[in-house]
C-alpha positions as CSV (number, residue, x, y, z in Angstrom):
1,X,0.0,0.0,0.0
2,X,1.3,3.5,-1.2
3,X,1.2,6.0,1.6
4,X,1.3,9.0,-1.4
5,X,-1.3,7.9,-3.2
6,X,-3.6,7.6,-0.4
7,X,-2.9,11.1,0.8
8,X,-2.9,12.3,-2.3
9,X,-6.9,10.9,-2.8
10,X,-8.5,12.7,0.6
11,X,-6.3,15.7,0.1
12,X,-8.0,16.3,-3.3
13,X,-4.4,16.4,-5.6
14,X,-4.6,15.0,-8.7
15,X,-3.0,11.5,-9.5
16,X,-0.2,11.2,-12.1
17,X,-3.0,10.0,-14.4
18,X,-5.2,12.8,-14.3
19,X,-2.4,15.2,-14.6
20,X,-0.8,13.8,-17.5
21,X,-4.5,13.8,-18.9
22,X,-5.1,17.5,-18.1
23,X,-1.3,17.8,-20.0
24,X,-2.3,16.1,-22.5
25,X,-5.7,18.3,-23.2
26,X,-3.3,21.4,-22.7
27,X,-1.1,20.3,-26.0
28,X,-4.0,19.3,-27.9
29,X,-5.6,22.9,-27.2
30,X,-2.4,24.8,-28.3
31,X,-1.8,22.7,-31.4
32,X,-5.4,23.3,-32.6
33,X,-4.4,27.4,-31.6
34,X,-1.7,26.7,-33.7
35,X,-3.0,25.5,-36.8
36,X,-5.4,28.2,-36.6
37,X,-2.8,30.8,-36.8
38,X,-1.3,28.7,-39.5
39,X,-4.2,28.8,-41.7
40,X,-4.3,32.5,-41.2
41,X,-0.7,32.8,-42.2
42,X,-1.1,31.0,-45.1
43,X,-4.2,33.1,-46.3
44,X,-2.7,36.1,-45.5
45,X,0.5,34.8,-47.7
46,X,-1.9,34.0,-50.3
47,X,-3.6,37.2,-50.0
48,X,-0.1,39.5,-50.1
49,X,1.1,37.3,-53.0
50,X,-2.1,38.3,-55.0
51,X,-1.8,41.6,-54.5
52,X,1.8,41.9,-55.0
53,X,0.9,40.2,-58.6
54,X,-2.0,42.7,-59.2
55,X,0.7,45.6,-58.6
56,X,3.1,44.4,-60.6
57,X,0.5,43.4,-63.6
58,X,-0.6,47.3,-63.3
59,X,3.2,48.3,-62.9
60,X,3.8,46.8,-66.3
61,X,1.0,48.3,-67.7
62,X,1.9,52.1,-66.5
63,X,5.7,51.0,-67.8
64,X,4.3,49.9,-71.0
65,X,2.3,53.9,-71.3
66,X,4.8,55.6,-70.1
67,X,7.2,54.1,-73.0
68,X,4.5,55.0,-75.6
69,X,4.3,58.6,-74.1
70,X,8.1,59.1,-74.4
71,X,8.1,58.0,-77.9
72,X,5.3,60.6,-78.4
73,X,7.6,62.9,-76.7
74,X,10.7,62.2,-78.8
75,X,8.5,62.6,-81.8
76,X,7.1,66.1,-81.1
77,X,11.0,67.0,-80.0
78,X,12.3,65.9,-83.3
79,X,8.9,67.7,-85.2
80,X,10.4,71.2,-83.2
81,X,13.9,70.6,-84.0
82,X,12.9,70.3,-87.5
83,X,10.3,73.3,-87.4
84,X,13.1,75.5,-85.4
85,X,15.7,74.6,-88.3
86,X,13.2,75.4,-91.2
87,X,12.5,79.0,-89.5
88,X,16.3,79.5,-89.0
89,X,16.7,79.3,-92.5
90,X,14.0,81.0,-93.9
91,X,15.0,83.8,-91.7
92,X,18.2,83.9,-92.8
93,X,17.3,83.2,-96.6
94,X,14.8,86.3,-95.7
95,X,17.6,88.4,-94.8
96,X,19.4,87.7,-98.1
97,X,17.1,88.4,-100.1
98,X,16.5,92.1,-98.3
99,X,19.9,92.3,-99.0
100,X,20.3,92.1,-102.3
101,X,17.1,93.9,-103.0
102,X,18.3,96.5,-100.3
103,X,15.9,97.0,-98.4
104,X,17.2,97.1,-94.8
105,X,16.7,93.8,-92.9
106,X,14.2,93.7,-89.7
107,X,15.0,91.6,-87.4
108,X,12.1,88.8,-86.4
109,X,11.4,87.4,-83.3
């Protein structure tokens, strides 16, 4: 006869038993915890990863109309060069042709 285990009984402690029961309940209730955090984790991975490809789809998109407005640009550039260089010389062709007619030149701005 075991002296503890009868004390133990009237003195209301638990027996190794019941306590490796209540440990027992104790891992199966953090492990459920757990996995519930997991899940969340992983839709909240899921959820990041979808929008990070949703930003990049509309980053390629802005890249792609930003390219076609800076050919636009370089086109209307090239149009001015070309538009500035025709007025430089027909100003200067202007200023000839005063000249050999005589008239005195006036200057354009």
């Amino acid at each position: 006869m075991n002296i503890d285990e009868d004390t133990c009984e009237w003195l209301g402690l638990p027996t190794p038993l019941e306590m490796y029961k209540q440990h027992c309940l104790i891992l199966e209730n953090e492990i459920k915890e757990l996995n519930l955090q997991l899940r969340k984790a992983r839709a909240d991975v899921f959820c990041i990863s979808q929008t990070l490809l949703d930003v990049q789809a509309k980053n390629a998109e802005f890249a792609g109309y930003l390219r076609e407005r800076g050919a636009e640009a370089a086109a209307m550039r090239k149009e001015i060069a070309e538009l500035t260089t025709s007025k430089n010389f027909d100003r200067r062709e202007l200023a000839e042709l005063r000249q050999r007619v005589g008239r005195p030149t006036v200057k354009l701005s």
